[in-house]
N, C-alpha and C positions, 0 to 999 in steps of 0.2 A: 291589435298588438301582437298575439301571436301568429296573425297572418306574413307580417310584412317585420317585425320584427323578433321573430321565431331565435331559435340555437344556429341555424341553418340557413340564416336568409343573408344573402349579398345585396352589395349596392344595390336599389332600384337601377332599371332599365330608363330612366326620365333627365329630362333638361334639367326641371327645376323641381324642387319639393317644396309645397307650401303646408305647413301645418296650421292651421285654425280652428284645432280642435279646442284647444284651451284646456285641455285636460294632461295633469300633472301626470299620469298612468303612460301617455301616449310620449308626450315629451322622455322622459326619462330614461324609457325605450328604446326610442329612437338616438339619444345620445350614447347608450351601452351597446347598440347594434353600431353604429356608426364609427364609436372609437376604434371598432378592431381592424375598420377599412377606410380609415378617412380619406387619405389620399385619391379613392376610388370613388366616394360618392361625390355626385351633383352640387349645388349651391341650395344651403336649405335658409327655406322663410318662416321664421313663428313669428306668427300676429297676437296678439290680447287686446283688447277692451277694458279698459279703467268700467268701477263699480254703476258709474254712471251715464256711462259712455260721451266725454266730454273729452278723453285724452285716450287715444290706444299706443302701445309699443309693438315697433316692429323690428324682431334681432333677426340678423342673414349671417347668416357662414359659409364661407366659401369654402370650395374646393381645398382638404388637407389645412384646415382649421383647427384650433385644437376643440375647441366644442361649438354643437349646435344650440340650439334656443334654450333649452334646460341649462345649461352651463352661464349662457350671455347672461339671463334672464338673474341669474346668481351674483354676477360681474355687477349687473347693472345695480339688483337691489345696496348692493355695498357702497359702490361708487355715488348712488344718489344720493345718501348719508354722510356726503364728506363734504368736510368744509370749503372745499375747491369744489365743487359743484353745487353750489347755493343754487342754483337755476332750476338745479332736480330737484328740488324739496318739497313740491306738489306730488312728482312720480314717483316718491317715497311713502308718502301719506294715502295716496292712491293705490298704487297697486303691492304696495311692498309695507303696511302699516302693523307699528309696533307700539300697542300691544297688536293679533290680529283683528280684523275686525267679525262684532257677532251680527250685527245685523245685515244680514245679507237677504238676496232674492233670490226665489224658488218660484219658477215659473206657474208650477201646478203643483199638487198634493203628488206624494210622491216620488218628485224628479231627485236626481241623488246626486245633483251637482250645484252651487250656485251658479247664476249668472249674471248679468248686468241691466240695470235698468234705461232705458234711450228708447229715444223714437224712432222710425224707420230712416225719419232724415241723416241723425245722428249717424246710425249705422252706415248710411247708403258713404254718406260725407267721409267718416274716417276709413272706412272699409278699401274704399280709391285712393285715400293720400297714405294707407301702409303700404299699398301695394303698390302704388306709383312712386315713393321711394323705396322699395324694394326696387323694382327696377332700375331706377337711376343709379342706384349703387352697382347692379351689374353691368349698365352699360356705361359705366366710369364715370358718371356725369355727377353722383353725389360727393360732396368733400368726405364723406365716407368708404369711399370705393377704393381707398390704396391697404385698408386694414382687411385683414383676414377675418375680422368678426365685427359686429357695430351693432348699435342700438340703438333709436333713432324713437322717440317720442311726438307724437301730431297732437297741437292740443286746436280743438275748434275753435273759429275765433269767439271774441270776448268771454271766452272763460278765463282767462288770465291775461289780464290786457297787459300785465308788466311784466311777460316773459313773451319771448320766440314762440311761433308757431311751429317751429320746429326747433329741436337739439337733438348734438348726437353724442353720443361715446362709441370710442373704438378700440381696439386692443390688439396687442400684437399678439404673436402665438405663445403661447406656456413652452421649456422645457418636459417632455413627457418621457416617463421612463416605468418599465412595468414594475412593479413588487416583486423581489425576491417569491416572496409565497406563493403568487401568479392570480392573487384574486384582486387586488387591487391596482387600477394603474395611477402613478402618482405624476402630479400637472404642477410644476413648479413654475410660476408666475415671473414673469422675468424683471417684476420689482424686487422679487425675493432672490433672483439670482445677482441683481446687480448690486443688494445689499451684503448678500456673505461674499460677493470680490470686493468690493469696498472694503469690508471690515481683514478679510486678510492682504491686501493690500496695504492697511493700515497696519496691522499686525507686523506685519514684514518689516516699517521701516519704524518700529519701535522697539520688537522683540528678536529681531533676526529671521530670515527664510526661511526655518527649520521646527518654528516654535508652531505648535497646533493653537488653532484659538476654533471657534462653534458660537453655538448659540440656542434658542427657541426656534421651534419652526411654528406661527401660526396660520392658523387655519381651518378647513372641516374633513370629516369623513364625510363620502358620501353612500353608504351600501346600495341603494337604489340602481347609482348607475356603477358601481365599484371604481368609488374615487377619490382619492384622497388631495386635496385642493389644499395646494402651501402659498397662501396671499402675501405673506412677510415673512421676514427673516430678522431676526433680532443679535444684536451681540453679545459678548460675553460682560457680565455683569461685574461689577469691582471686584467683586471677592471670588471671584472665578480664580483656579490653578490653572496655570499655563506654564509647558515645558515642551521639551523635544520630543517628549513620548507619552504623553499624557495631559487629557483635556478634564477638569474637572469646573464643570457648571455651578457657578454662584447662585446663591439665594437674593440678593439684594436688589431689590427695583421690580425683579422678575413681575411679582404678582400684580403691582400696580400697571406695568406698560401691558399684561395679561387683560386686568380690569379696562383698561383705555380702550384698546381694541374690542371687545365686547363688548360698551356701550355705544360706541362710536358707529358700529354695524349692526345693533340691535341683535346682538348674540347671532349675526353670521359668521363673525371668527372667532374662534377659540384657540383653545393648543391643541395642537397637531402632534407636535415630537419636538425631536433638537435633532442640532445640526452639529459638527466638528469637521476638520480638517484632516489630511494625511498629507503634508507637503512634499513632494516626492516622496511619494509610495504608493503603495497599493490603497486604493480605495473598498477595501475589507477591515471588519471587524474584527478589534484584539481581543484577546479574553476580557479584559479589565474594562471595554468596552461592550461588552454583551453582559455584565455584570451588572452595569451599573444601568443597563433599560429593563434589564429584569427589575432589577428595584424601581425604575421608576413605575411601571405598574402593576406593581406586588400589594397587598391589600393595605399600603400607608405610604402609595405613591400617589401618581396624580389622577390615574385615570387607568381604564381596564384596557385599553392598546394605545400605543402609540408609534410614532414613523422614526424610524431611525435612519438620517443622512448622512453618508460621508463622503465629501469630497475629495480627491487624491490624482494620480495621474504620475508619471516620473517628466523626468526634467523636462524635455518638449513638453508636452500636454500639458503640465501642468505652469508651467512660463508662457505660453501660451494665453492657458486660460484667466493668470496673472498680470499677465499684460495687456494684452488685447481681446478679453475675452469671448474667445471662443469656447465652448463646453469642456468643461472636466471629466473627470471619469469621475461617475456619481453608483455610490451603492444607496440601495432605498431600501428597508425593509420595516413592515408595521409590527411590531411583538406585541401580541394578547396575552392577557392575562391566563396562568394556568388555573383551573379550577381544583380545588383543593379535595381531595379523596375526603 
């Protein structure tokens, strides 16, 4: 880890990266070294082994990705727990089980990591179909090869005689934009981007062009790799104020579509922040808006930081990004909590 992913270290010198350490320290690393030069590094492969070695995952990232295998591996555990992906609900239980699981295997006294239990055949068997769809996906040849990220599950045969020997998930690239503060960079999911243009979209031809509307942003912090992951975007709630100079967030529904999302991902997402608009203008904070995320995490808000989004842009940019959505001009900034003298 601090050899190869040091304060200091660039892209590897390599074709490919394959990571098979299985180790969460290594992963993590490598996605916090890698964000600050994606474009530059290689196509990276993280492999795993399910607890029994009956199913392994194997995520690839290409080249200018928004994340590598730490990231996918986060993508994947959410996406397995949804109801559009029934087919994952083994890859859930397996490598992504909520509550986690306690009985695990420890090769010998001592070792200070689990690992999985399988026979060599096991091994030898998935160990070639990760890596052999690894491949296929770089040489175009898997129906994963057109996404910039994919996750791709091999289950042996007769372990699950009523699913695929194979599935995959894929994903297009996040919106990525750094933190005001400069320590977090924030990956805005382009479900969440196409939901806050829907919703002022919607806005637009109910309340006029000019009226701000916002919302929840959720999602996770990640410190590990310094990153703040916004999965959805939520609207403004009935009793939300909406005007031409001021967005004031509702209480109503909030908590429950909060609760939804947190069971639904097995507390992968939570709240992140909120979102609001600047319809032509500046995509900077008013006073009345830096007020009002102070209180949201003041000691009877919601939480000890949160992501404050604003969208804005003037007339191009922002008709633009209202009509045919291309990017807005996005301010992001996380507000901590001050600690009280």
């Amino acid at each position: 880890v601090s050899a190869l992913f040091g304060p200091s270290a660039g892209p590897p010198a390599f074709d490919l990266v394959v990571d098979a350490s299985a180790d969460i320290g290594v992963r993590t690393a490598l996605e916090h070294t890698r964000a600050a030069r994606r474009a530059d590094w290689p196509p990276v492969v993280t492999a795993l082994f399910g607890h029994q070695a009956t199913r392994g995952l194997v995520a690839l990232s290409l080249p200018g990705a928004t994340g590598a295998g730490h990231d996918i591996f986060r993508r994947t555990a959410i996406e397995s727990r949804s109801a559009a992906r029934s087919t994952w609900s083994d890859v859930a239980d397996d490598f992504f089980p909520a509550p986690p699981r306690t009985e695990m295997f420890f090769p010998e006294p001592g070792c200070s990591a689990p690992t999985f239990v399988g026979s060599s055949v096991q091994v030898s068997a998935l160990a070639a179909s990760l890596f052999w769809e690894a491949l296929n996906v770089l040489a175009g040849i898997s129906p994963a090869a057109e996404a910039p990220m994919s996750c791709t599950v091999v289950r042996l045969p007769g372990v699950e005689p009523a699913r695929a020997a194979a599935d995959r998930l894929t994903w297009s690239n996040d919106v990525t934009i750094p933190e005001l503060g400069g320590f977090y960079e924030v990956r805005i999911s382009q479900g969440a981007m196409t939901e806050m243009r829907a919703e002022v979209r919607r806005g637009a031809r109910l309340r006029g062009d000019l009226v701000e509307t916002g919302g929840m942003l959720l999602g996770a912090f990640d410190d590990a790799t310094r990153t703040v992951h916004v999965d959805v975007a939520t609207g403004p709630p009935p009793d939300s104020d909406l005007s031409e100079v001021y967005f004031g967030h509702g209480v109503q529904g909030s908590r429950e579509a909060l609760e939804h999302h947190r069971r639904s991902t097995a507390n992968q997402v939570g709240f992140a922040g909120m979102w609001h608009t600047h319809p032509f203008g500046r995509a900077l904070p008013s006073e009345i808006d830096k007020a009002g995320m102070v209180s949201l995490v003041g000691p009877d808000g919601t939480g000890r930081r949160a992501l404050m989004l604003i969208l804005g842009g003037h007339r191009r940019t922002w008709r633009s990004w209202r009509d045919y959505g291309t990017n807005p001009d996005i301010y992001a900034h996380v507000v901590v909590r001050q600690q009280e003298a």
